[in-house]
Each structure stands twice: as structure tokens, then as C-alpha cells.
N, C-alpha and C positions, 0 to 999 in steps of 0.2 A: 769202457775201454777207449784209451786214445785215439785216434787215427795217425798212424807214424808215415804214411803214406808224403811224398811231398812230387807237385806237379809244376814240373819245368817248361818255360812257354818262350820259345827263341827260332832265331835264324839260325841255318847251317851255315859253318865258316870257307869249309871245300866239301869236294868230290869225294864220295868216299873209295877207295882200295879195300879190295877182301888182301886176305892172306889165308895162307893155312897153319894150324900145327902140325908137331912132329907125327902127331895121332891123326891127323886131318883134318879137321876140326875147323870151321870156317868161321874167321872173327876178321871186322874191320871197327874202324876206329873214326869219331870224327869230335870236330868243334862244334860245341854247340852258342850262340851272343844269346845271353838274358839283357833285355832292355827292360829299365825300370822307369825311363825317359831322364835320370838324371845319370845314371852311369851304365855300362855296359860289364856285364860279369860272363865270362869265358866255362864252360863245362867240358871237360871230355867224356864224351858217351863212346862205351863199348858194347857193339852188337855179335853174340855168338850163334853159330851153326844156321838155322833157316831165316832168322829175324836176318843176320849178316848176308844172308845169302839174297834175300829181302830187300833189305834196305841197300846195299849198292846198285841194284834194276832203279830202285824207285825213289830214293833220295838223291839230290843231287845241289849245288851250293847256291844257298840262295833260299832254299826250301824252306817253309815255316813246319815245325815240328812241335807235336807235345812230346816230353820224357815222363813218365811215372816213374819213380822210385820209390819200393816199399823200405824198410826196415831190413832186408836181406840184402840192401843193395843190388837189387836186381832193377835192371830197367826193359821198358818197352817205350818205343818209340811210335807214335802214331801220327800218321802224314796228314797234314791240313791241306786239301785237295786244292789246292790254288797256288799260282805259277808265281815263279818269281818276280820281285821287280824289277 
């Protein structure tokens, strides 16, 4: 069986903002730059409820991040512990 899995390896573009839903529901939004060294490709990654709630404390722009994206289009963001430049 395949791997449909694909892993996103970039800078954060800004700071991220929570927001809430009508239901409460905690999602922020941010840019993600994939550098290939030859061009630069833009993602917008959405974080909901605890990952959101998460990731606005502990991302912030500049941050190097991984994305996984499965097949459901679900993603998790994992913080590469090292500061910005």
C-alpha cells in the first residue's frame, strides 16, 4: 500500500490569531514558505481546537515548522525547537 502521506518542511509567514466558531471551536490560520532553493511555494495550514489553541502560545513568524498531511487532509504541525533568524 502506498504512503499518501506528504511532509511539508518551511518558515512561518506571520503570527498566528485564534479565532472561534459559532460553536466555539478554536481554529487559526497561518502561511506557511516551502523553499526548494530555487523557488518559494506559499501553503495555508489550518489548526483546529487544542493544536489551535497550541500553536498560537508556540508558533510565532519566523518559526521553522514541519506539516504532515495525510490523505484526509488533516494536518499536524510539529515545532523545530530553534529560534528564528
Amino acid at each position: 500500500m502506498k504512503n499518501s502521506n506528504k511532509l511539508i518542511f518551511g518558515r512561518v509567514g506571520h503570527d498566528l490569531e485564534i479565532k472561534y466558531t459559532t460553536s466555539g471551536k478554536a481554529v487559526c490560520e497561518f502561511s506557511l514558505a516551502e523553499n526548494d532553493g530555487e523557488s518559494t511555494q506559499w501553503h495555508k495550514v489550518i489548526l483546529w481546537e487544542d493544536l489551535a489553541e497550541y500553536g498560537v502560545v508556540e508558533i510565532k513568524k519566523g518559526y521553522r515548522v514541519f506539516v504532515r498531511l495525510s490523505k484526509e487532509c488533516l494536518s499536524q504541525a510539529y515545532i523545530k525547537k530553534k529560534k528564528p533568524r
